[in-house]
PQR file of N, CA, C, O and H, with PARSE charges and radii, in Angstrom:
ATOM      1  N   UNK A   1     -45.227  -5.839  52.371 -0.4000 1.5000
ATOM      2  CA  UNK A   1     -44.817  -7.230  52.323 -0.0000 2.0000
ATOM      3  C   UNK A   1     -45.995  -8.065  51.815  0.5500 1.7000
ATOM      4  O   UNK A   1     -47.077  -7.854  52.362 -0.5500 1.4000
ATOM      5  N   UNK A   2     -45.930  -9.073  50.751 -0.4000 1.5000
ATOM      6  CA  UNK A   2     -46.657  -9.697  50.154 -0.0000 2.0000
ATOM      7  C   UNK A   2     -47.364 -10.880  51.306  0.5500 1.7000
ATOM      8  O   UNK A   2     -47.028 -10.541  52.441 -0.5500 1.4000
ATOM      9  H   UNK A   2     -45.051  -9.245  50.307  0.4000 1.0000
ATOM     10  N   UNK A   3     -47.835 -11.567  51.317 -0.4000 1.5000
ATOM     11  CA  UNK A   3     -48.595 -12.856  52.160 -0.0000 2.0000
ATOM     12  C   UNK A   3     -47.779 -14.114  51.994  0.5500 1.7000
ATOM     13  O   UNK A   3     -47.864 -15.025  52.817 -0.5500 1.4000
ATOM     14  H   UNK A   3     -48.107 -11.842  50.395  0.4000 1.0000
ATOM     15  N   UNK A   4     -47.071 -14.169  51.049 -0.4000 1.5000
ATOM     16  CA  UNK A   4     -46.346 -14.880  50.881 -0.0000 2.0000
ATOM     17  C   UNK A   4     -44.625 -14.939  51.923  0.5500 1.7000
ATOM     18  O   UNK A   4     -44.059 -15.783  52.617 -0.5500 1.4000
ATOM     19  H   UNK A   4     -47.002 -13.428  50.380  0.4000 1.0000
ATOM     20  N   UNK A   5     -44.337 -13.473  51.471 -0.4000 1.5000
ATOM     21  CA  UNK A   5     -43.405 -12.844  51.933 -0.0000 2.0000
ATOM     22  C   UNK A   5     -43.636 -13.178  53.436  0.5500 1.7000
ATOM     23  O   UNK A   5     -42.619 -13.760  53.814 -0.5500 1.4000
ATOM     24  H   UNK A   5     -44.797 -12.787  50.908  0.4000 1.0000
ATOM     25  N   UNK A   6     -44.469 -13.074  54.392 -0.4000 1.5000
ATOM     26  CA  UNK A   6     -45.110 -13.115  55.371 -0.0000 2.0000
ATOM     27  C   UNK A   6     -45.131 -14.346  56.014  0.5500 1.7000
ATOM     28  O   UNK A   6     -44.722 -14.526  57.161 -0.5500 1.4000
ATOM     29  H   UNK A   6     -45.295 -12.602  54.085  0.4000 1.0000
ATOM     30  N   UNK A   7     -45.624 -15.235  55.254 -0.4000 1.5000
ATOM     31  CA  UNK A   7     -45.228 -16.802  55.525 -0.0000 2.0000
ATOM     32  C   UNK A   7     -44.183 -16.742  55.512  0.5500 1.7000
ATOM     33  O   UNK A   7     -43.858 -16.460  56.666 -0.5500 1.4000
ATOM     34  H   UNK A   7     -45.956 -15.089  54.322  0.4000 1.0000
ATOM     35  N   UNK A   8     -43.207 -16.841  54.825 -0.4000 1.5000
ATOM     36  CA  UNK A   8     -41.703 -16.926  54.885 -0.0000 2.0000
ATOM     37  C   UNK A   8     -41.188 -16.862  56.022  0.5500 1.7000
ATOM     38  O   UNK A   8     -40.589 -17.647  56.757 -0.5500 1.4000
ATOM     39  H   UNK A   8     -43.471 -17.071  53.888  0.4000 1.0000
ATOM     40  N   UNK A   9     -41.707 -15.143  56.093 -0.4000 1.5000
ATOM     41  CA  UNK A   9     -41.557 -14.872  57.375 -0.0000 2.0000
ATOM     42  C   UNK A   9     -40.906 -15.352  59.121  0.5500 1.7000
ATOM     43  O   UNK A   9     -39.884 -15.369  59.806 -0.5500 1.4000
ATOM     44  H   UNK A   9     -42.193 -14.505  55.496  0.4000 1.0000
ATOM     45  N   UNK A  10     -42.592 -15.736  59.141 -0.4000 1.5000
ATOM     46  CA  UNK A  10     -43.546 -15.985  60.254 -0.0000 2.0000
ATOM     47  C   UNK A  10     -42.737 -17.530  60.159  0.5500 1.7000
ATOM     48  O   UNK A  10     -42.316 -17.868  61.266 -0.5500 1.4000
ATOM     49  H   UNK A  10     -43.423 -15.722  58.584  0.4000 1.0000
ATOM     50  N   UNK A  11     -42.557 -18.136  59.486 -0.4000 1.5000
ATOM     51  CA  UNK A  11     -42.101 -20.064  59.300 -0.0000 2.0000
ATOM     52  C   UNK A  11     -40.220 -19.603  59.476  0.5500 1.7000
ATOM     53  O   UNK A  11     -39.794 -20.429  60.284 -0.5500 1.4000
ATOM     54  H   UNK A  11     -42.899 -17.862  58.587  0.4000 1.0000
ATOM     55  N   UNK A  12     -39.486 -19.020  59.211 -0.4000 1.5000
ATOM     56  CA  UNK A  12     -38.154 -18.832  59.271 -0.0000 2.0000
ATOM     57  C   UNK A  12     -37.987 -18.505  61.175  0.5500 1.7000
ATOM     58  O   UNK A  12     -37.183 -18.977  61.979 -0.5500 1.4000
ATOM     59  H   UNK A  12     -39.832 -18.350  58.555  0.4000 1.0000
ATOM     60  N   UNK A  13     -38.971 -17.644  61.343 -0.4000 1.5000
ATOM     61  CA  UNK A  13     -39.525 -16.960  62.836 -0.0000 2.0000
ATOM     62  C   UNK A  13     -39.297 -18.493  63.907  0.5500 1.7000
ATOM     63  O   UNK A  13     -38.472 -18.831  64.755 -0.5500 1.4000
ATOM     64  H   UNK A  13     -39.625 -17.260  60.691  0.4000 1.0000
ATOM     65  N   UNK A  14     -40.665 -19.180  63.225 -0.4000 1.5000
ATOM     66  CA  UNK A  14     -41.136 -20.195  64.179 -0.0000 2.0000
ATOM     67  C   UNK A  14     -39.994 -21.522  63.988  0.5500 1.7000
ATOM     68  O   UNK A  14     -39.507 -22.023  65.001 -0.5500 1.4000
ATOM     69  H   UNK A  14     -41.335 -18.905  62.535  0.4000 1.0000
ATOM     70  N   UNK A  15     -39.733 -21.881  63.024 -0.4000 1.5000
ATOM     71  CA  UNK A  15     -38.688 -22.954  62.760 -0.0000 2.0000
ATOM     72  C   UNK A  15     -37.833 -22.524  63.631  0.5500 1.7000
ATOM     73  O   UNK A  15     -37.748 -23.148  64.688 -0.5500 1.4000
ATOM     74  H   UNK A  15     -40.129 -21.474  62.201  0.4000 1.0000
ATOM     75  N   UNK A  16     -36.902 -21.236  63.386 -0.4000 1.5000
ATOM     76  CA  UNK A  16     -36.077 -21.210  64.470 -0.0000 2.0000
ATOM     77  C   UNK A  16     -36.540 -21.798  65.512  0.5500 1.7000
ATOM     78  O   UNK A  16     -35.986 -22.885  65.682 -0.5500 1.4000
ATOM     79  H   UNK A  16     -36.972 -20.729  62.527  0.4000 1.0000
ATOM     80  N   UNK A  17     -37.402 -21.524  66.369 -0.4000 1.5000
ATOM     81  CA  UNK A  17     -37.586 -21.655  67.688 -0.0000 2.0000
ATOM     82  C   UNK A  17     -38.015 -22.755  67.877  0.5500 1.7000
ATOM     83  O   UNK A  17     -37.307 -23.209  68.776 -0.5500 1.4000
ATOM     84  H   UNK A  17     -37.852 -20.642  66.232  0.4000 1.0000
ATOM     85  N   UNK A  18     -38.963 -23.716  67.510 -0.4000 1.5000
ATOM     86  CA  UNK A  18     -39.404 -24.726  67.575 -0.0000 2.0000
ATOM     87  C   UNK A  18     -38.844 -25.751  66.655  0.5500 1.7000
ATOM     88  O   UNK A  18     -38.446 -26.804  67.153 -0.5500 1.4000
ATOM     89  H   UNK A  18     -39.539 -23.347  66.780  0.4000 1.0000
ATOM     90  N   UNK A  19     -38.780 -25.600  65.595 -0.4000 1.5000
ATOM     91  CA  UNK A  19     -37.641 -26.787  64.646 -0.0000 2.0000
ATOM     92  C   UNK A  19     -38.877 -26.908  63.537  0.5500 1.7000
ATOM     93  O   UNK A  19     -40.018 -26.470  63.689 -0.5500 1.4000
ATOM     94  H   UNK A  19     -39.103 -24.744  65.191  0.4000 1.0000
ATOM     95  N   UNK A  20     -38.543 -27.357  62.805 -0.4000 1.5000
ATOM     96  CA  UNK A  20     -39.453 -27.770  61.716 -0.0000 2.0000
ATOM     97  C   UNK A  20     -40.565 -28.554  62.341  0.5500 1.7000
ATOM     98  O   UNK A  20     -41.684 -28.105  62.589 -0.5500 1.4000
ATOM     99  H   UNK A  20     -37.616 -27.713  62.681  0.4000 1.0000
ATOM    100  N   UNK A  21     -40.124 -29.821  62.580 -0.4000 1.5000
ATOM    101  CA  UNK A  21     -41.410 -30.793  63.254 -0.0000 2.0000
ATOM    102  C   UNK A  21     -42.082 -30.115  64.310  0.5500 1.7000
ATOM    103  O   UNK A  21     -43.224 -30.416  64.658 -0.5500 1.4000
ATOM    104  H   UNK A  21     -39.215 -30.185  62.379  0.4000 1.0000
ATOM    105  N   UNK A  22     -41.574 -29.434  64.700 -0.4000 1.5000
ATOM    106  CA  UNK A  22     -42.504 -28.636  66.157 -0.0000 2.0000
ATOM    107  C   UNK A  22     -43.377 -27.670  65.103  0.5500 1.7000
ATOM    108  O   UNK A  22     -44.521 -27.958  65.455 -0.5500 1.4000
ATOM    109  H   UNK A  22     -40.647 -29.190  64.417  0.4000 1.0000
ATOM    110  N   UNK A  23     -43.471 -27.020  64.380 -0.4000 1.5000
ATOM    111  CA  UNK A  23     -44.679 -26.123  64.177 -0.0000 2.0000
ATOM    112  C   UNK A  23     -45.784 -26.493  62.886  0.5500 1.7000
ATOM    113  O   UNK A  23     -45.593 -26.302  61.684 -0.5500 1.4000
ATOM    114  H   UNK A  23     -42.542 -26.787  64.094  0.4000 1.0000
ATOM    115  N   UNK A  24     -46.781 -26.980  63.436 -0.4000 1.5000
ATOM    116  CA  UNK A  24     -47.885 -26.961  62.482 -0.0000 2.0000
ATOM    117  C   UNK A  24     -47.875 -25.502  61.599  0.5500 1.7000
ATOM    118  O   UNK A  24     -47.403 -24.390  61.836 -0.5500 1.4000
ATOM    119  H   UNK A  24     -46.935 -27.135  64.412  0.4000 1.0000
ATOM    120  N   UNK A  25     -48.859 -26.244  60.131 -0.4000 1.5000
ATOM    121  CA  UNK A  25     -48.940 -25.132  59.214 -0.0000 2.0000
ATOM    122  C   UNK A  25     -50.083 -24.239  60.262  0.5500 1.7000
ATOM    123  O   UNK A  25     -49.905 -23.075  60.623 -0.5500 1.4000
ATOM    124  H   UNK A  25     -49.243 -27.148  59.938  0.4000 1.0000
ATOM    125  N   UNK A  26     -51.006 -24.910  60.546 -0.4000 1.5000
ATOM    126  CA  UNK A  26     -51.793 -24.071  61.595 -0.0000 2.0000
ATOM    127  C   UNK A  26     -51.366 -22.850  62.618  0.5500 1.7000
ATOM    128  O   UNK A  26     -52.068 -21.876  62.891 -0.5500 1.4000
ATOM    129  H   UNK A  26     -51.151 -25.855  60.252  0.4000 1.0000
ATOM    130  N   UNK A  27     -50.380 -23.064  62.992 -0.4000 1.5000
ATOM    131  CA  UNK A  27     -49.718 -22.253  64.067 -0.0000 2.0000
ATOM    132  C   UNK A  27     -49.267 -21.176  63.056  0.5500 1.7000
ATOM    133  O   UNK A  27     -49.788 -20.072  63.215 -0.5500 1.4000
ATOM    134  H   UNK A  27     -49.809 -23.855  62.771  0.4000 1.0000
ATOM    135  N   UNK A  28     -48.409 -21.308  62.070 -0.4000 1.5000
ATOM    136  CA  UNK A  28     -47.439 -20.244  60.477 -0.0000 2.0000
ATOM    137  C   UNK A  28     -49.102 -19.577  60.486  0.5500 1.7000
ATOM    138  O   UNK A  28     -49.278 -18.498  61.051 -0.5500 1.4000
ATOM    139  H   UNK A  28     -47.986 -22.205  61.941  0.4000 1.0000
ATOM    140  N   UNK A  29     -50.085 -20.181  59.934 -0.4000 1.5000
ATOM    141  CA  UNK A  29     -51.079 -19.486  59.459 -0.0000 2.0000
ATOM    142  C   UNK A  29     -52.049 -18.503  60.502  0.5500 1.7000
ATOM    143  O   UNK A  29     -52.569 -17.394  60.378 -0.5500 1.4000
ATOM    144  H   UNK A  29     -49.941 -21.057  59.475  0.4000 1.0000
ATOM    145  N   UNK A  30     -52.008 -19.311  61.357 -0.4000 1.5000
ATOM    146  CA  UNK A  30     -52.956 -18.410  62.786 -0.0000 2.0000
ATOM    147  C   UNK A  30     -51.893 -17.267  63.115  0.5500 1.7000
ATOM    148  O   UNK A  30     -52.396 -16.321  63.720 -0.5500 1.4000
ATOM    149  H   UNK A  30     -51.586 -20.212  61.458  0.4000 1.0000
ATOM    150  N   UNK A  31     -50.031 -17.113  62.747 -0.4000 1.5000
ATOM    151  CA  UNK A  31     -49.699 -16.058  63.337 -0.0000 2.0000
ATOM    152  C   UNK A  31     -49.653 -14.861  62.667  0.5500 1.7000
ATOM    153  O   UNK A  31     -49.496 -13.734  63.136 -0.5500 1.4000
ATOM    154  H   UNK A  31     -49.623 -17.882  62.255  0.4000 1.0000
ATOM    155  N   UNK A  32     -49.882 -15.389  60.925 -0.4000 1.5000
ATOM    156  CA  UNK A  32     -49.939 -14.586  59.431 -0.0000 2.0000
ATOM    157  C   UNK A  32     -50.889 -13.883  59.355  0.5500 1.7000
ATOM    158  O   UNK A  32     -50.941 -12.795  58.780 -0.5500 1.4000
ATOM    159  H   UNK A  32     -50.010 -16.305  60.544  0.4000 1.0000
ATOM    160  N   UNK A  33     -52.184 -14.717  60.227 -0.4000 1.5000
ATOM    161  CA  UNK A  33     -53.885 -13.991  60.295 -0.0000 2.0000
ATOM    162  C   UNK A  33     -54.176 -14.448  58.779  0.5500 1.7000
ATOM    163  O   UNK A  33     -54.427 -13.626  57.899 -0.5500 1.4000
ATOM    164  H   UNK A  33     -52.141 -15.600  60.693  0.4000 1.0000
ATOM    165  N   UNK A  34     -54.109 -16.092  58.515 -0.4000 1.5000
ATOM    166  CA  UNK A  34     -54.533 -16.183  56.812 -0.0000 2.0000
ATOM    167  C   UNK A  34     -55.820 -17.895  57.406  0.5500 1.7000
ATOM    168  O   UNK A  34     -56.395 -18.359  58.391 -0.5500 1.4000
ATOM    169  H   UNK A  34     -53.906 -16.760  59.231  0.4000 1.0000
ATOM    170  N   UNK A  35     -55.664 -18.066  56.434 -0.4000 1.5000
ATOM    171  CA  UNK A  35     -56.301 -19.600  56.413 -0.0000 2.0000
ATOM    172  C   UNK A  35     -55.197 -20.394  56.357  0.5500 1.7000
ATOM    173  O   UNK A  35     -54.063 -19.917  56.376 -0.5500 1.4000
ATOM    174  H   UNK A  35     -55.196 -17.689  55.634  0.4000 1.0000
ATOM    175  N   UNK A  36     -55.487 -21.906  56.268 -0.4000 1.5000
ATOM    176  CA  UNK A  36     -54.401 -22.611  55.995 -0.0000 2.0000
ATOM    177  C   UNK A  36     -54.720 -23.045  54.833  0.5500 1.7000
ATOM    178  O   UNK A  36     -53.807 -23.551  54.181 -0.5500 1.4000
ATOM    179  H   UNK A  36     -56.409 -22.294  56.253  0.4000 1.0000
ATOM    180  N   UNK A  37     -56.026 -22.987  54.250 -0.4000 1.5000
ATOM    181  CA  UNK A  37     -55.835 -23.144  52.676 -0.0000 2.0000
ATOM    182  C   UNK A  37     -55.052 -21.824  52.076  0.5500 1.7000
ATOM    183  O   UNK A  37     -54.686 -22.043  50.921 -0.5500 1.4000
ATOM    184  H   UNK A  37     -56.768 -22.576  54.779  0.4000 1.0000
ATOM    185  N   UNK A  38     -54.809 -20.924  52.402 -0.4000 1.5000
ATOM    186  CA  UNK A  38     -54.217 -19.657  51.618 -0.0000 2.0000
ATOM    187  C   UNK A  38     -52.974 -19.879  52.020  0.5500 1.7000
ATOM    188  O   UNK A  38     -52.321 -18.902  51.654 -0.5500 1.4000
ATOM    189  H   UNK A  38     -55.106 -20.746  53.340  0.4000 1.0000
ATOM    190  N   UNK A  39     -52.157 -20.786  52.685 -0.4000 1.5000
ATOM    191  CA  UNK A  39     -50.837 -20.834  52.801 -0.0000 2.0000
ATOM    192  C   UNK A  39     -50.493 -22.116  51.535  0.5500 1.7000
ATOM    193  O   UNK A  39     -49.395 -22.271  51.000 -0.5500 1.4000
ATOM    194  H   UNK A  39     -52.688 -21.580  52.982  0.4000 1.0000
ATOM    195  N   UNK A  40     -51.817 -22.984  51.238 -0.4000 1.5000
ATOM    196  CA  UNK A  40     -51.253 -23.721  50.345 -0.0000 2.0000
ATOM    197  C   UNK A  40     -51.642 -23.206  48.321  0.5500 1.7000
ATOM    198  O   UNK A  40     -51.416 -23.768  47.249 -0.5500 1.4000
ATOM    199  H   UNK A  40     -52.709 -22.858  51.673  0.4000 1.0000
ATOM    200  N   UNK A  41     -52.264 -21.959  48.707 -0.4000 1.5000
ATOM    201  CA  UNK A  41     -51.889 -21.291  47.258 -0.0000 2.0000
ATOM    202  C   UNK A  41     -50.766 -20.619  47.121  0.5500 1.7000
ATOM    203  O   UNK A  41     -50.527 -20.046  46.057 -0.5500 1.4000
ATOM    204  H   UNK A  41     -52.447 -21.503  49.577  0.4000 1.0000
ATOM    205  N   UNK A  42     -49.953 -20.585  48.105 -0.4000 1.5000
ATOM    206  CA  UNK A  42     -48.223 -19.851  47.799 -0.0000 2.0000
ATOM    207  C   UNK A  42     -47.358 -21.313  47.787  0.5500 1.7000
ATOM    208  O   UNK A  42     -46.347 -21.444  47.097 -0.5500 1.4000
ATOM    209  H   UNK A  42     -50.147 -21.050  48.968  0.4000 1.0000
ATOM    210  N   UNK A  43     -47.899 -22.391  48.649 -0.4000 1.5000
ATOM    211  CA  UNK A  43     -47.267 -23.226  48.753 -0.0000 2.0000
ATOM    212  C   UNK A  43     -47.570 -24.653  48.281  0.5500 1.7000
ATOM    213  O   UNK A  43     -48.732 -24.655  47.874 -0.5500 1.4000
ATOM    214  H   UNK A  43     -48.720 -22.284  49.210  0.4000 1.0000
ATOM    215  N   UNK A  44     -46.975 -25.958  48.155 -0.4000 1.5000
ATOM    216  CA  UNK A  44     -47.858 -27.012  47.563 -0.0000 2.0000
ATOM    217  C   UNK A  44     -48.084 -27.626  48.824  0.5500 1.7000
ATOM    218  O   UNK A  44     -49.115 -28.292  48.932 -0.5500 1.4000
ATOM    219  H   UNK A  44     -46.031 -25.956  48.485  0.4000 1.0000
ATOM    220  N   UNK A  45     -46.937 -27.486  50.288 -0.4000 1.5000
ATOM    221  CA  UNK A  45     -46.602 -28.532  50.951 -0.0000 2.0000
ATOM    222  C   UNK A  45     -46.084 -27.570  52.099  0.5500 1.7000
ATOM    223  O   UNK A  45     -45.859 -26.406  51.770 -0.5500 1.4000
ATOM    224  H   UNK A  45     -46.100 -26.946  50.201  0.4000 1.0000
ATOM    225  N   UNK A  46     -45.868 -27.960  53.457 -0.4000 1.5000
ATOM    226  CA  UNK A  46     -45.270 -27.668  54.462 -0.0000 2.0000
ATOM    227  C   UNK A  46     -44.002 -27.779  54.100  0.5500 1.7000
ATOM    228  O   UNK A  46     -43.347 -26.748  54.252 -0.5500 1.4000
ATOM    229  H   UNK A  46     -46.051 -28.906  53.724  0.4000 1.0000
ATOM    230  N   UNK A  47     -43.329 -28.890  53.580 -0.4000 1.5000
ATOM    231  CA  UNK A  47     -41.864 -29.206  53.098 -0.0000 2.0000
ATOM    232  C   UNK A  47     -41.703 -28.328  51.873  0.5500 1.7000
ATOM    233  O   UNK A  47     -40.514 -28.012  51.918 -0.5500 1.4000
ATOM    234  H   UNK A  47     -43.861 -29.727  53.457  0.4000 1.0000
ATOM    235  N   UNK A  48     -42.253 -27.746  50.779 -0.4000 1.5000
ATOM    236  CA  UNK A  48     -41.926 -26.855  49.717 -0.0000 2.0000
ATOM    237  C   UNK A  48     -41.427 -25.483  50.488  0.5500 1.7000
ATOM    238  O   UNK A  48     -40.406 -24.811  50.344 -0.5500 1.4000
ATOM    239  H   UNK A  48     -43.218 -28.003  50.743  0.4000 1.0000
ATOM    240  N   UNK A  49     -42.804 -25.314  51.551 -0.4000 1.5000
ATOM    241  CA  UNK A  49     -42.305 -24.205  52.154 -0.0000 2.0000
ATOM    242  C   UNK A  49     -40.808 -23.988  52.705  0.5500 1.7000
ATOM    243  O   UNK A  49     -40.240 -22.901  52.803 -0.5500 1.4000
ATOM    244  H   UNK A  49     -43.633 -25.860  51.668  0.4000 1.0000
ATOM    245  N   UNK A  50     -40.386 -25.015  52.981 -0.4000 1.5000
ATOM    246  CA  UNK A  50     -38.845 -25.390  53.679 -0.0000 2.0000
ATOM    247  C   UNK A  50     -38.256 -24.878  53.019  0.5500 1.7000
ATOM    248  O   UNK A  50     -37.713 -23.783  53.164 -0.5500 1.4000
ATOM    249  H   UNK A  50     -40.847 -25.899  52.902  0.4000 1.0000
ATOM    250  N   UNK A  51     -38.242 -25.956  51.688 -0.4000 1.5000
ATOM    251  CA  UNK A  51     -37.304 -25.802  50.526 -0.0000 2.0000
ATOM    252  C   UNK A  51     -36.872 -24.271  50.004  0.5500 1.7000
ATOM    253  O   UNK A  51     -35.762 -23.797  49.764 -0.5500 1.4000
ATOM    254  H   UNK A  51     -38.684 -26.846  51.571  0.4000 1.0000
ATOM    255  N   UNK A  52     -38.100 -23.747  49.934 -0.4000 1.5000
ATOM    256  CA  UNK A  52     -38.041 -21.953  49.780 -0.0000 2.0000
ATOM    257  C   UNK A  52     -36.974 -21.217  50.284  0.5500 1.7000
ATOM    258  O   UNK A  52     -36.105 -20.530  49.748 -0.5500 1.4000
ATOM    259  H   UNK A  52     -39.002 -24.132  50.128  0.4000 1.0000
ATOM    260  N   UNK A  53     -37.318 -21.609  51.814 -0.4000 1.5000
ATOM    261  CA  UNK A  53     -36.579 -20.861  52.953 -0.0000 2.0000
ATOM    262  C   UNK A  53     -34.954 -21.414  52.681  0.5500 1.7000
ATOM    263  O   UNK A  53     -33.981 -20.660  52.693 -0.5500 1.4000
ATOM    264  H   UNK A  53     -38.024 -22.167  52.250  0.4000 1.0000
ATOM    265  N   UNK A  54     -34.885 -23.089  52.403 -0.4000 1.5000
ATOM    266  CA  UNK A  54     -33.801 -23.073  51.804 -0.0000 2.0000
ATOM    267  C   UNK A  54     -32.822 -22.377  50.707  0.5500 1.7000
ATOM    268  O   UNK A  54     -31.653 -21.992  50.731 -0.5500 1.4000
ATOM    269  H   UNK A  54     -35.675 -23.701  52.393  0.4000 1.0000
ATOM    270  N   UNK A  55     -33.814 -22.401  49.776 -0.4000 1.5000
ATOM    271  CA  UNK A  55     -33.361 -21.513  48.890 -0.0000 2.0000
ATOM    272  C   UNK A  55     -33.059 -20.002  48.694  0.5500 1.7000
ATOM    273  O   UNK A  55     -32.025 -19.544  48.207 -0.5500 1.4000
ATOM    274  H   UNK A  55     -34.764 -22.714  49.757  0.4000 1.0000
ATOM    275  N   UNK A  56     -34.052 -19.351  49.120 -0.4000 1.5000
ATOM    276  CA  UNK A  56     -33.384 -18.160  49.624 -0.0000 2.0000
ATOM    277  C   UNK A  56     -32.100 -17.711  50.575  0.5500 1.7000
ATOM    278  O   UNK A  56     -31.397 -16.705  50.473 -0.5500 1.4000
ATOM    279  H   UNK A  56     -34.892 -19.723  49.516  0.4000 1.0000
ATOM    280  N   UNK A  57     -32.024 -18.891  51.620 -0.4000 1.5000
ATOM    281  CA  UNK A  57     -30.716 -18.304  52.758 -0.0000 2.0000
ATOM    282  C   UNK A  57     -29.607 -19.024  51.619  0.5500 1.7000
ATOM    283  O   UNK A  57     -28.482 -18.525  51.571 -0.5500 1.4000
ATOM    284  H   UNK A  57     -32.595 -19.708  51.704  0.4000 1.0000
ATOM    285  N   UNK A  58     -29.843 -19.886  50.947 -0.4000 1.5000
ATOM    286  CA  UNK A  58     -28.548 -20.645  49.932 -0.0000 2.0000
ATOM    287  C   UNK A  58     -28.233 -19.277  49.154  0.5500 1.7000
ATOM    288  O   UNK A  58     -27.230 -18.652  49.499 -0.5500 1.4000
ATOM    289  H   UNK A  58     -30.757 -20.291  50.986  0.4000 1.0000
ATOM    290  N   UNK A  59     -29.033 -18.789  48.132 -0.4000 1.5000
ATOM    291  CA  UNK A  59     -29.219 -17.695  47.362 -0.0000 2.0000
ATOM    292  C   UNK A  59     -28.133 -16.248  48.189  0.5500 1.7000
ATOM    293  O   UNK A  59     -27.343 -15.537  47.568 -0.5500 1.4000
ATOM    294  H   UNK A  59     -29.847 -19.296  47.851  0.4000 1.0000
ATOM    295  N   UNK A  60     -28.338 -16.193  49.207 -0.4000 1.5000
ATOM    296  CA  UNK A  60     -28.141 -14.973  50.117 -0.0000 2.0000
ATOM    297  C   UNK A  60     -26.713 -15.451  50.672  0.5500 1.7000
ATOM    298  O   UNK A  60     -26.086 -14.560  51.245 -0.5500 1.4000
ATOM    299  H   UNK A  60     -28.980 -16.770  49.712  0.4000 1.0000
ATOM    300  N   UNK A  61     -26.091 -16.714  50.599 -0.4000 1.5000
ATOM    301  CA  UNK A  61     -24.709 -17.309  51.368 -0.0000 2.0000
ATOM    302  C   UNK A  61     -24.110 -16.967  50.005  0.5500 1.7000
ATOM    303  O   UNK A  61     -23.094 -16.274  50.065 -0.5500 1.4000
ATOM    304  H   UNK A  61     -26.600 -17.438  50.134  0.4000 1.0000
ATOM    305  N   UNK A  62     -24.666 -17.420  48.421 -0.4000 1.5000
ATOM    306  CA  UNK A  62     -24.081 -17.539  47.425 -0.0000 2.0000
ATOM    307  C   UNK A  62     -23.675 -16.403  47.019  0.5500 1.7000
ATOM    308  O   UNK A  62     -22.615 -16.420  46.394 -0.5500 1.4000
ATOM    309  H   UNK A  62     -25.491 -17.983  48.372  0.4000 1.0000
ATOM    310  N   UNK A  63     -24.287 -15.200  47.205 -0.4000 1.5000
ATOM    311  CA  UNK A  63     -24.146 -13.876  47.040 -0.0000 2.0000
ATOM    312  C   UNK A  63     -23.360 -13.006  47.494  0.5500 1.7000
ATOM    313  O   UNK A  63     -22.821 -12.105  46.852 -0.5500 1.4000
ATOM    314  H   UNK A  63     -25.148 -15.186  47.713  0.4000 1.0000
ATOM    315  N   UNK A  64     -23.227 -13.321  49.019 -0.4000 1.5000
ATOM    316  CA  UNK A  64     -22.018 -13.141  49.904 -0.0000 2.0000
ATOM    317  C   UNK A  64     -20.651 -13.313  49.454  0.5500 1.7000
ATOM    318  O   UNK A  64     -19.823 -12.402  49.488 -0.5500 1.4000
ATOM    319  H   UNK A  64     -23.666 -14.053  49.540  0.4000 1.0000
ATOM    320  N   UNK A  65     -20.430 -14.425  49.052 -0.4000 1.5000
ATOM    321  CA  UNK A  65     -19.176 -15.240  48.889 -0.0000 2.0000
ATOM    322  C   UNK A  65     -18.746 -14.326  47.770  0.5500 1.7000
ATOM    323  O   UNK A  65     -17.560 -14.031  47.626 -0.5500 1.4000
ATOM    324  H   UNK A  65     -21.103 -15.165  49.024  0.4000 1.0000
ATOM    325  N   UNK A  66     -20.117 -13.676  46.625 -0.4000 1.5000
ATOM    326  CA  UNK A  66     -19.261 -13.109  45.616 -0.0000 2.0000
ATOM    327  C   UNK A  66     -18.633 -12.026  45.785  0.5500 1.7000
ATOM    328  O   UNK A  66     -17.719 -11.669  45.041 -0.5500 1.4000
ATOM    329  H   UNK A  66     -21.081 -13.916  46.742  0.4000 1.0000
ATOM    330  N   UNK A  67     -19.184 -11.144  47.124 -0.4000 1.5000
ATOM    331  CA  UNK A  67     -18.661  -9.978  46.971 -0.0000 2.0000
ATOM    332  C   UNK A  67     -17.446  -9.812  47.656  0.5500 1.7000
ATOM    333  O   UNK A  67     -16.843  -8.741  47.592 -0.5500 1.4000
ATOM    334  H   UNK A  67     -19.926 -11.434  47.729  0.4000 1.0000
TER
END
């Protein structure tokens, strides 16, 4: 799994449980074992990161529907 992949992860993980506003990038990054500058070379923003996660579960509903 890439570091990226990992964030994804670890933020799909913690959002569940805490909600978006509940988890600092600090907390995603201290559970990845990265920096929090190395979460913002995969990412621009805490909210891009969202958007991602958006996009992938959209991607994965859209895919469904076709089969």
């Amino acid at each position: 799994m890439t570091t990226k992949e990992k964030i994804i992860s670890k933020a799909i993980d913690l959002f569940s449980k805490d909600g978006y506003h509940g988890v600092p990038v600090r907390t995603i990054t201290g559970k990845v074992g990265i920096r929090e500058s190395s979460l913002y070379k995969h990412f621009k923003s805490k909210e891009a990161l969202l958007e991602e996660i958006y996009r992938i579960f959209s991607a994965d509903r859209t895919t469904e529907r076709l089969r």
